[in-house]
C-alpha positions in Angstrom: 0.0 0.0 0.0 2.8 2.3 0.7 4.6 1.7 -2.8 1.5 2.8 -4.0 1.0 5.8 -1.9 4.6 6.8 -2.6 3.5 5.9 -6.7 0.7 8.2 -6.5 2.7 11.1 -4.9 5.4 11.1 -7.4 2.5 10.8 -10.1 0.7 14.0 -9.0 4.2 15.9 -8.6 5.2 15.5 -11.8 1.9 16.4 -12.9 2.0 19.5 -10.8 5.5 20.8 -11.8 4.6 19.9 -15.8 1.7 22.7 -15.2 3.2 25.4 -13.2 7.1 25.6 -15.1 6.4 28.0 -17.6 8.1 27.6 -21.1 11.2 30.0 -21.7 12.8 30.8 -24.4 16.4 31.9 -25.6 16.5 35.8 -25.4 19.5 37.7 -27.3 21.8 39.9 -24.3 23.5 42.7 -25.6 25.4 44.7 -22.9 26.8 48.1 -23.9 28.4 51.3 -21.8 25.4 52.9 -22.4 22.3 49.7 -21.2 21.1 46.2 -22.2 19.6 45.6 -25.4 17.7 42.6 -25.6 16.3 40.4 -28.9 13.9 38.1 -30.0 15.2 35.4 -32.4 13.3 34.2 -35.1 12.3 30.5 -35.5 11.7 30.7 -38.9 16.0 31.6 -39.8 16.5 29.1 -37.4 20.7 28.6 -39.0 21.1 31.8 -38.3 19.3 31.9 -34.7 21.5 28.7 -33.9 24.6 30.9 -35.2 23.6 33.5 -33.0 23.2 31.4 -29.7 26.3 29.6 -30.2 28.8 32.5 -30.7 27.0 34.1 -27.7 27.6 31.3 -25.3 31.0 31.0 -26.6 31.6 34.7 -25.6 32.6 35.5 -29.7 31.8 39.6 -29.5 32.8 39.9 -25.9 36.1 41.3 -27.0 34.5 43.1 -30.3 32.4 46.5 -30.3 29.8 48.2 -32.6 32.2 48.9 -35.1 29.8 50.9 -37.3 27.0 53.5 -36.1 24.8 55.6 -38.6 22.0 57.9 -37.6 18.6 56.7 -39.6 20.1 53.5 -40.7 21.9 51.2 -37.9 24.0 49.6 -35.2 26.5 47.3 -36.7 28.6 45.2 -34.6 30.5 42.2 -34.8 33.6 41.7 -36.9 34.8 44.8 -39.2 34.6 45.3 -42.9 38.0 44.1 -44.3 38.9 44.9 -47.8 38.8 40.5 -48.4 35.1 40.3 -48.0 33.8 37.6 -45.2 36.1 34.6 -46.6 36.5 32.4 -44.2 33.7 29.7 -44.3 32.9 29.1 -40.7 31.5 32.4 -40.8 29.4 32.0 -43.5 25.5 31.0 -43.5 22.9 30.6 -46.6 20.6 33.4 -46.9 17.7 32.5 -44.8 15.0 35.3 -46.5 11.2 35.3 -45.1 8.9 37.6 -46.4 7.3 38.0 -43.3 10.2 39.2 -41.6 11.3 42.8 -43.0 14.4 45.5 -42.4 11.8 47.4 -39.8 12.8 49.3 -36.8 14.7 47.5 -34.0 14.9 44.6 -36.9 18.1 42.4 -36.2 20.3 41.3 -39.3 23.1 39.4 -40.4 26.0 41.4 -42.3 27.3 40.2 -45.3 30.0 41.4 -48.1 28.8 41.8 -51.8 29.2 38.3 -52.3 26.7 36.7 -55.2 25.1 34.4 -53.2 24.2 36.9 -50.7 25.9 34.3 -47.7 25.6 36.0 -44.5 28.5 36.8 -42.4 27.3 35.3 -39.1 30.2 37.2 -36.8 28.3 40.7 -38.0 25.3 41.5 -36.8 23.4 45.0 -37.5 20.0 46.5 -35.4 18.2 48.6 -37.8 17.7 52.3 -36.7 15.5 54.0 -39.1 12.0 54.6 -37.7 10.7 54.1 -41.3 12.4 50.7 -41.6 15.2 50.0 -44.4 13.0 48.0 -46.3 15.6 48.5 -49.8 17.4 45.9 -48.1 14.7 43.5 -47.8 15.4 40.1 -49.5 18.8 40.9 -49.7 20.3 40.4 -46.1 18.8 38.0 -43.6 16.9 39.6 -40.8 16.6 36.9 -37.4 15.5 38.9 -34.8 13.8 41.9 -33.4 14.7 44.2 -30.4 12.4 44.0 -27.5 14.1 45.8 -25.0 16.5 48.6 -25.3 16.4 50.6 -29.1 16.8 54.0 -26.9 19.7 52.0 -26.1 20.4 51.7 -30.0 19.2 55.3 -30.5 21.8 56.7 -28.3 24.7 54.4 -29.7 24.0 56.0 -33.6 24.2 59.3 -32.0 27.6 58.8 -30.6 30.8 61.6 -32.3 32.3 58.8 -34.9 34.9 59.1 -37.5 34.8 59.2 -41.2 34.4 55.3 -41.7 31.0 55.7 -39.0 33.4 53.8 -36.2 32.9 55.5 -33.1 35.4 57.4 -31.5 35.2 55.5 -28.2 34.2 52.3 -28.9 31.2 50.6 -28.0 32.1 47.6 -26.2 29.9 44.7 -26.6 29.1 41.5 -24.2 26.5 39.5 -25.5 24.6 36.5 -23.9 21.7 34.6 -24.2 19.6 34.4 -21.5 16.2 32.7 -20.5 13.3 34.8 -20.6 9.5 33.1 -19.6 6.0 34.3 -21.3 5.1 36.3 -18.4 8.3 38.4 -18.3 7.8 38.9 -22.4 4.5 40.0 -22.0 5.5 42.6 -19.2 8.4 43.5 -21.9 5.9 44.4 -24.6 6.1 41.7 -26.5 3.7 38.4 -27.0 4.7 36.0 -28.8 
């Protein structure tokens, strides 16, 4: 009788904690001098939101900053332009275009060279800035993500004294994470999923 007792217990716990643990999900982390910035990634570029997780957990931009800031257009981080393009093919992902997801405000994207196939450069990352959106570049870089906490954090950083190549003077140091975010704490973020 006990063994079943001690059967039935364990039966309704389980029961009990499978209702009341909410579901999170993987939240982008940016940390800069001037606040947190935090993103949405998109399931439907899931390559590129994979990308995304793993150079955050491996601490990839940590060491990097926003190495390009434009008033009206965006914050891009990641690795810089070099004159080679983005050759080296770890760093490279197939375009993952969705028509559903478009170069609007506080849009994330991948960066990418003038390379043919349009391959993105998954160390570069940009947040578009533009209140009317950038939608010229639609189709033609892959957009995974969406800010849902921080663009006055992005419109301070385009704002920033930069030099003639848009790098700003004192850079923008970046430390980006992922961290675990549940529906209730999205909602009271704006955002529902």
């Amino acid at each position: 009788m006990k063994k079943i007792l001690l059967l039935f217990v364990l039966v309704l716990t389980i029961l009990f904690l499978s209702f009341t643990s909410e579901k999170t999900y993987q939240i982008g982390q940016i940390k800069t001098p001037y606040g947190e910035i935090l993103v949405w990634l998109h399931n439907e570029t899931p390559n590129h939101k994979a990308s995304f997780i793993e150079l955050a957990e491996k601490g990839y931009w940590d060491s990097l900053t926003f190495n390009r800031v434009i008033p009206n257009f965006v914050a891009q981080g990641g690795c810089p332009d070099t004159p080679e393009g983005f050759t080296n093919p770890e760093y490279l992902l197939e375009p993952e275009f969705h028509e559903n997801l478009k170069h609007e405000y506080g849009a994330l994207g991948a960066g990418r060279d003038d390379n043919p196939k349009k391959l993105s450069a998954r160390c570069q990352f940009y947040i578009v800035q533009n209140k009317e959106g950038l939608h010229r570049l639609d189709g033609d870089y892959t957009i995974f993500g969406k800010v849902i906490k921080g663009m006055d954090v992005v419109d301070e950083i385009v704002n920033v004294k930069r030099d003639s190549l848009d790098n700003p003077i004192t850079p923008i140091t970046l430390d980006v994470n992922i961290i675990k975010i549940d529906n209730k704490n999205l909602k009271d973020l704006g955002f529902n999923i």
